[in-house]
C-alpha positions as CSV (number, residue, x, y, z in Angstrom):
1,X,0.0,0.0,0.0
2,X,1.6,2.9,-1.1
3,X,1.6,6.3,1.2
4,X,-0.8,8.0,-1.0
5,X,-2.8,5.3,0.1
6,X,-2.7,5.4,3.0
7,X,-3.7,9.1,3.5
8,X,-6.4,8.0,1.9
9,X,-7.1,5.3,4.2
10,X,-6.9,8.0,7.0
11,X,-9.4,10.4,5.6
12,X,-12.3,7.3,5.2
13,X,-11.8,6.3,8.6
14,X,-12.2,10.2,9.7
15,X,-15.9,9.9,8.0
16,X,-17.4,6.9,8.3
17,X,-19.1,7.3,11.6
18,X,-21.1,10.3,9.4
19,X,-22.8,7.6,7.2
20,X,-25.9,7.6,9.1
21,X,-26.3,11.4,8.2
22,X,-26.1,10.7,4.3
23,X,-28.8,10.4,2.1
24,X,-29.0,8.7,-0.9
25,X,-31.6,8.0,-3.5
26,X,-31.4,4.3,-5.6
27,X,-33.2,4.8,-8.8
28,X,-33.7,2.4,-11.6
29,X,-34.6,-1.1,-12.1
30,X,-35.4,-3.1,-9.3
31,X,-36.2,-7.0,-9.3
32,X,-37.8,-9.2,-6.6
33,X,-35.3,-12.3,-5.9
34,X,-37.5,-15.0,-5.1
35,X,-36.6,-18.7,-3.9
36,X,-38.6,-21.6,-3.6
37,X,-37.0,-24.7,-1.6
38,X,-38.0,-27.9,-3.1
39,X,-37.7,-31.5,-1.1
40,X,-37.5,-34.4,-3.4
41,X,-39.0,-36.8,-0.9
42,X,-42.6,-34.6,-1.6
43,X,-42.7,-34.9,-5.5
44,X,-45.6,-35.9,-6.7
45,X,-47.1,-37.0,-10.1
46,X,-50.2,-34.8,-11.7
47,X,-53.1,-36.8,-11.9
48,X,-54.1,-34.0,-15.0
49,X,-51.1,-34.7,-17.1
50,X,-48.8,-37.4,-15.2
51,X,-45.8,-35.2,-14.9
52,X,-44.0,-34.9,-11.6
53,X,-45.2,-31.7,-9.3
54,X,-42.7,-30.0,-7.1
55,X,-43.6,-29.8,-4.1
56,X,-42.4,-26.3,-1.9
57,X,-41.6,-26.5,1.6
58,X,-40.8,-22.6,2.3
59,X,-40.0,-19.8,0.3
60,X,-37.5,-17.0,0.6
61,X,-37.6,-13.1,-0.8
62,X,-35.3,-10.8,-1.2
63,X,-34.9,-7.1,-3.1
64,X,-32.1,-7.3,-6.2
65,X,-30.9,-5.1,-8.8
66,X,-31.5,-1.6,-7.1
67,X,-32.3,-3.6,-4.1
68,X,-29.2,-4.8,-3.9
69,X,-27.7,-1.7,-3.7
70,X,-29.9,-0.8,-1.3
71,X,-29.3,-3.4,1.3
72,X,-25.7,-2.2,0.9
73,X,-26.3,0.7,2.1
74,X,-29.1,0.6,4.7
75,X,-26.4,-1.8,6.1
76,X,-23.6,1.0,6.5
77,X,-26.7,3.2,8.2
78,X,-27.5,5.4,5.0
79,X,-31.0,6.7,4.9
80,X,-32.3,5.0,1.3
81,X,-35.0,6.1,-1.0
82,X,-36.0,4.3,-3.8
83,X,-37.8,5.3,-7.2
84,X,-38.3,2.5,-9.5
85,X,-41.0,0.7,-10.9
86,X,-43.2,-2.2,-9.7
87,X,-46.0,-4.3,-10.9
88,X,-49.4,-4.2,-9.5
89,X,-49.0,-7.9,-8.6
90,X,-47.8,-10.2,-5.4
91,X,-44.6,-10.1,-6.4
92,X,-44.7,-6.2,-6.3
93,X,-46.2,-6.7,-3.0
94,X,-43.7,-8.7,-1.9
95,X,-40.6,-6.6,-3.4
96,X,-41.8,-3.5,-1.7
97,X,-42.3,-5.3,1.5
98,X,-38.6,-6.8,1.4
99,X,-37.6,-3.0,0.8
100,X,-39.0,-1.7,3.3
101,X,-38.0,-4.5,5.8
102,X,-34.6,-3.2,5.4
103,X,-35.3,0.4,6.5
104,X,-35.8,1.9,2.6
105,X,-38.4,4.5,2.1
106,X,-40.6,3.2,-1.1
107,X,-43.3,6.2,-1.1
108,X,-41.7,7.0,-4.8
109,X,-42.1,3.8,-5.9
110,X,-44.2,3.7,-8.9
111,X,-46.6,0.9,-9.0
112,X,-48.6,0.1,-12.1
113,X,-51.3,-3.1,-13.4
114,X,-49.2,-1.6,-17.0
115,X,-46.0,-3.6,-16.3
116,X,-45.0,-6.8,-14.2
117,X,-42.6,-7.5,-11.3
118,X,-39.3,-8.0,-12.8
119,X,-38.5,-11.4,-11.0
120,X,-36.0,-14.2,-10.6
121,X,-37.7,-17.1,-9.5
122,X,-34.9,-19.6,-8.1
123,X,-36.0,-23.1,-7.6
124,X,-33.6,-24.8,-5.2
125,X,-33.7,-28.0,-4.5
126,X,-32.3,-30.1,-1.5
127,X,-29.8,-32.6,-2.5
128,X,-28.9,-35.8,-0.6
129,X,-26.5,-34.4,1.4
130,X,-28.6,-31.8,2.7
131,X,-27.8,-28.8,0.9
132,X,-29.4,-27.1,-1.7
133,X,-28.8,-27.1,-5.7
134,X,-30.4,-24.4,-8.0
135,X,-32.8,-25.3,-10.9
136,X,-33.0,-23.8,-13.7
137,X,-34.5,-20.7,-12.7
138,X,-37.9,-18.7,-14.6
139,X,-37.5,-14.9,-14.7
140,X,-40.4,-12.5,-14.9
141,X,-39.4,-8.8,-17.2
142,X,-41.2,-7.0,-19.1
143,X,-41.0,-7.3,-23.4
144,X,-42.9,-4.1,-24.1
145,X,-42.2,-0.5,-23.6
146,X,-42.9,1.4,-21.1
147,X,-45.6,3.7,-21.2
148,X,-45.0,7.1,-21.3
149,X,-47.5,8.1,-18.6
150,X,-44.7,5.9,-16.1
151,X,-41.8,7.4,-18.2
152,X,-43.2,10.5,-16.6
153,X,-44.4,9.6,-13.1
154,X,-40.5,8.3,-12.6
155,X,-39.5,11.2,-13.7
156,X,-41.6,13.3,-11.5
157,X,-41.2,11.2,-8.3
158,X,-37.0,11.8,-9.1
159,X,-37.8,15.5,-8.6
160,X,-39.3,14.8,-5.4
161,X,-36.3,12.7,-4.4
162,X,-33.9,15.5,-5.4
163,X,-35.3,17.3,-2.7
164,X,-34.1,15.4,-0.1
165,X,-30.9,13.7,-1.3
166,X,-27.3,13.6,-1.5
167,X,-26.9,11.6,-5.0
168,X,-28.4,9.3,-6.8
169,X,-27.4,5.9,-8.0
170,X,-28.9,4.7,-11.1
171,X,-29.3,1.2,-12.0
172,X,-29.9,0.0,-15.1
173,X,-29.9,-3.7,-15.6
174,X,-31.8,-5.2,-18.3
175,X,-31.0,-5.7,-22.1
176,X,-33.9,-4.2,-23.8
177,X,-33.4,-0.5,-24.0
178,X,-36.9,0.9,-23.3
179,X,-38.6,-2.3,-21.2
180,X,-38.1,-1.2,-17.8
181,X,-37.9,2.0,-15.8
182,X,-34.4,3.0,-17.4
183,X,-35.4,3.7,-21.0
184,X,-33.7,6.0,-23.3
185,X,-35.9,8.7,-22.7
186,X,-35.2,8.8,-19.3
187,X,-31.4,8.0,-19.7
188,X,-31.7,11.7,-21.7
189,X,-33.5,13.1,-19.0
190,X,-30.9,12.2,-16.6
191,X,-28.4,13.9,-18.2
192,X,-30.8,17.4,-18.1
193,X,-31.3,16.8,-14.7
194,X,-28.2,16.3,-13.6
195,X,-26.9,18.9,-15.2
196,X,-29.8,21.2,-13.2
197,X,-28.6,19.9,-9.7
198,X,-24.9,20.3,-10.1
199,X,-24.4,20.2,-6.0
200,X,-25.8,16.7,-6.0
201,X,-23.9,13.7,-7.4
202,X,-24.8,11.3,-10.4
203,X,-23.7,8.1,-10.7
204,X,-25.1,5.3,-13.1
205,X,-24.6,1.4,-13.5
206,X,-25.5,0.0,-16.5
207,X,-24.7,-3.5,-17.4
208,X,-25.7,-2.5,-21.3
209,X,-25.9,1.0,-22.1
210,X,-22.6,2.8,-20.6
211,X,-22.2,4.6,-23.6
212,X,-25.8,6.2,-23.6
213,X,-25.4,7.9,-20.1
214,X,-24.2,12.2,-19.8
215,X,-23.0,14.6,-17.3
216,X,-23.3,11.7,-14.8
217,X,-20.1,9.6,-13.1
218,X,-20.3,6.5,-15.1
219,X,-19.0,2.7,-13.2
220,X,-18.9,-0.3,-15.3
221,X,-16.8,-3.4,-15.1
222,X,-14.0,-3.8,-17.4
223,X,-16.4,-6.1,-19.9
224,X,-19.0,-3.5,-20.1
225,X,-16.7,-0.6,-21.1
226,X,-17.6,0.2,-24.6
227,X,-15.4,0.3,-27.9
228,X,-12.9,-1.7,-30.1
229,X,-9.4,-3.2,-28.5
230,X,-8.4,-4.5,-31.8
231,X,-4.7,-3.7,-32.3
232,X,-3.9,-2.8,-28.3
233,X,-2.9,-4.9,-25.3
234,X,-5.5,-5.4,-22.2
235,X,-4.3,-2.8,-20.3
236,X,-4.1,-0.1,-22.8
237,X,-7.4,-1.0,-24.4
238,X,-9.3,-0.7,-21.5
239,X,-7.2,3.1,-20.5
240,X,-8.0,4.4,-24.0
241,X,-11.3,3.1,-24.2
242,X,-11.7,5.2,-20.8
243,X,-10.6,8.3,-22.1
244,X,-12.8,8.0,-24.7
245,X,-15.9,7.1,-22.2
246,X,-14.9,10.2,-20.4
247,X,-14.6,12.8,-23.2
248,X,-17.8,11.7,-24.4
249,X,-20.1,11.5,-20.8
250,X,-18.1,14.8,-19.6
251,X,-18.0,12.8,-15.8
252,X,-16.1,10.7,-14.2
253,X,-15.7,7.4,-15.1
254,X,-14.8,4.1,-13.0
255,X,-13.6,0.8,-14.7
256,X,-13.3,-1.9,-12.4
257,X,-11.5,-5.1,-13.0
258,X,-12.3,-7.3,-9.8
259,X,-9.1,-8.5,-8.3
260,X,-7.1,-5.8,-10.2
261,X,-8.9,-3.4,-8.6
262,X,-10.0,-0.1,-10.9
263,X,-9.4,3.0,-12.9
264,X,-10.4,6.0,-12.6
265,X,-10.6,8.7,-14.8
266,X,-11.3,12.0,-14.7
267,X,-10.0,15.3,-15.3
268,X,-7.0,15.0,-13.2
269,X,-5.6,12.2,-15.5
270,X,-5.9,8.4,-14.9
271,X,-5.3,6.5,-12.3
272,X,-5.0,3.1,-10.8
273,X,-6.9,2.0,-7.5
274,X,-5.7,-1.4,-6.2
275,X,-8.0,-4.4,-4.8
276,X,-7.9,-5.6,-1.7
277,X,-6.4,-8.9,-1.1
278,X,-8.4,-11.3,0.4
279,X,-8.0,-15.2,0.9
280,X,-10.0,-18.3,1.0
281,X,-13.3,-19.1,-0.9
282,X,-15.3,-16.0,-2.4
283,X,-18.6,-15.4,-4.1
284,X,-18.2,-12.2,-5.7
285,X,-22.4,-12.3,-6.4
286,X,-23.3,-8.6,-6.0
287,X,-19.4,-7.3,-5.6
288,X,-20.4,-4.6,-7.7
289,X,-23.7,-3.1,-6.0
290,X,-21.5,-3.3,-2.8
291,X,-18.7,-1.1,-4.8
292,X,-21.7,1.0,-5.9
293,X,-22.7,2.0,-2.1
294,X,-19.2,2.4,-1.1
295,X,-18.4,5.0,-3.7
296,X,-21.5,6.6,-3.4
297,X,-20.8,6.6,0.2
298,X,-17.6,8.2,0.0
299,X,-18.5,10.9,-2.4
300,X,-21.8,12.4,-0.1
301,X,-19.2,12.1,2.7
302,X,-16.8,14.3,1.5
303,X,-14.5,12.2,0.1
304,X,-12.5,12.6,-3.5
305,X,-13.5,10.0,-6.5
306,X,-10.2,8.1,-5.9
307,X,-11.0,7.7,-2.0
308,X,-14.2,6.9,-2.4
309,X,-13.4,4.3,-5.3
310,X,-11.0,3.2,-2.8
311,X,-13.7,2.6,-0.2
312,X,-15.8,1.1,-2.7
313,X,-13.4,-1.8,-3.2
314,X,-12.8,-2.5,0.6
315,X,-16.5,-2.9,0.9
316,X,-16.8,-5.7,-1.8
317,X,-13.4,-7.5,-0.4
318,X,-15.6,-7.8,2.8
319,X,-18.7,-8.7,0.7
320,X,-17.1,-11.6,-1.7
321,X,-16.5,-13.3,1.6
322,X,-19.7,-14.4,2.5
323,X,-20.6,-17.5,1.0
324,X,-23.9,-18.5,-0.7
325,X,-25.4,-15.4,0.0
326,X,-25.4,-11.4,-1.7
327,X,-23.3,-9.8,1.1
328,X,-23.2,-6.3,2.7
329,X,-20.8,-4.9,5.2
330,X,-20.8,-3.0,8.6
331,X,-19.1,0.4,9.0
332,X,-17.4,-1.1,12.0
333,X,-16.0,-4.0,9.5
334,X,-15.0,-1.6,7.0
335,X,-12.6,0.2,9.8
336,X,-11.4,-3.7,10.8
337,X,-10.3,-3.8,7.0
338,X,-9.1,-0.3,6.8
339,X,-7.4,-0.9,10.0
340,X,-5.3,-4.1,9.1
341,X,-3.5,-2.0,6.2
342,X,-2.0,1.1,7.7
């Protein structure tokens, strides 16, 4: 860890006790995780059409996408509002229940019979020695567009939000670009409104449209940066690509590259932020809504980009450690972490 570094390390553990006075708004897609435990010993065959019937002992629910982001944070004591959209169906019910079961206000939510509950439905089944395996598992999105009329209460309820916020984190998750409550209308109205509330930070996730996003810090993973590495090694692919991100958006921009760490770029030049080393068995399932919180964090705390980038990937070393499940970390783990390096 270089000195640099560790000055940074200094000024994050000067903050973090002021987490519980941030607020920060999750808008985007959200999706209700839903699992259905399945005992073979209860199968039974249809007397209609003679096909075996699984039988489900209990079920679990949890919020993902946006709500993943959101347990992250309620978990470092962040006050969370979300504005997304929601069917008018159980598994609406049940998505805004699990949100609010976590502390999030969901009185922005948007909640329509117009669309269905984005879902992942996740059939595990026990195997002999006890534990579970997943099926194959049924999802639930929407495959038209969104109406305008929602286009427009999102947009509205965001106002609202704005009022009362630090930054926003935008999350946009799903492959069809106008199917879900990030369409490219409201990836363009982003850009105006974020340009409006300059005092306020930006930041969107997109797992398919990086390069559609403006005036807003951009974070994507090194395999959702966009552009052509033909003729250049890894390294110099993905720091030209960058640049090129970053000209274009006129914001920040954070690539990360899991156990490499991430780069950031920004007007000050490019530069490298390392990972955190961590040992043993890892499940890096939600590593970067967990890096998402962190830098979010940072930034509404007063940190710079670099520190808060910095904070982001401690957060997800401490998050890729919990097996089996999406973790989230304590402020008082985070200092344990920070702790160990200086």
């Amino acid at each position: 860890m270089t000195d640099i570094n560790k000055k940074r390390i200094e000024n994050i553990l000067k903050v973090l006790d002021n987490a519980s006075n941030c607020k920060i708004t999750v808008f985007g897609d959200f999706c209700l995780d839903k699992y259905m435990y399945i005992d073979p010993a209860r199968d039974e065959i249809s007397v209609e059409t003679g096909l075996t019937a699984y039988q489900v002992e209990s079920i679990k629910c949890f919020p993902g996408v946006g709500g993943t982001v959101t347990n992250n944070l309620r978990s470092l004591g962040v006050q969370v509002r979300s504005v997304g959209l929601t069917g008018d169906d159980g598994e609406g019910y049940d998505l805004l229940k699990t949100l609010e079961q976590t502390g999030v206000n969901t009185e922005l939510m948007v909640r329509s019979e117009r669309v269905m509950t984005s879902t992942y439905t996740k059939r595990m089944r026990k195997t002999e020695s006890g534990d579970y395996k997943e099926m194959k598992r049924i999802d639930i999105r929407n495959f038209k567009e969104t109406p305008k009329e929602l286009e427009d209460k999102l947009l509205t309820n965001l106002e609202k939000a704005l009022t009362n916020t630090f930054g926003v984190i935008i999350t946009d998750q799903y492959p069809e670009p106008n199917n879900s409550t990030v369409t490219e209308r409201i990836r363009h109205e982003l850009a105006v409104v974020a340009e409006r509330y300059p005092e306020k930070f930006f930041y969107a996730d997109s797992r398919g449209f990086t390069g559609s996003f403006k005036n807003v810090i951009i974070k994507c993973n090194e395999f959702e940066l966009p552009g052509s590495a033909e003729g250049m090694d890894k390294m110099s692919s993905i720091q030209s690509r960058g640049k090129e991100l970053l000209e274009k958006n006129g914001k920040a921009v954070v690539v990360t590259m899991g156990e490499k760490g991430a780069y950031v770029f920004d007007t000050n030049g490019i530069e490298h932020i390392p990972a955190f080393r961590v040992d043993g068995p890892l499940d890096i399932t939600g590593a970067g809504d967990a890096t998402n919180a962190g830098i979010m964090l940072g930034l509404t705390l007063g940190l710079t980009l670099t520190e808060s980038v910095l904070l982001g990937c401690c957060i997800s070393s401490i998050t890729i450690q919990q097996i089996g499940v999406t973790g989230t970390a304590t402020i008082e783990q985070i200092k344990q972490r920070l702790l160990t390096l200086q």
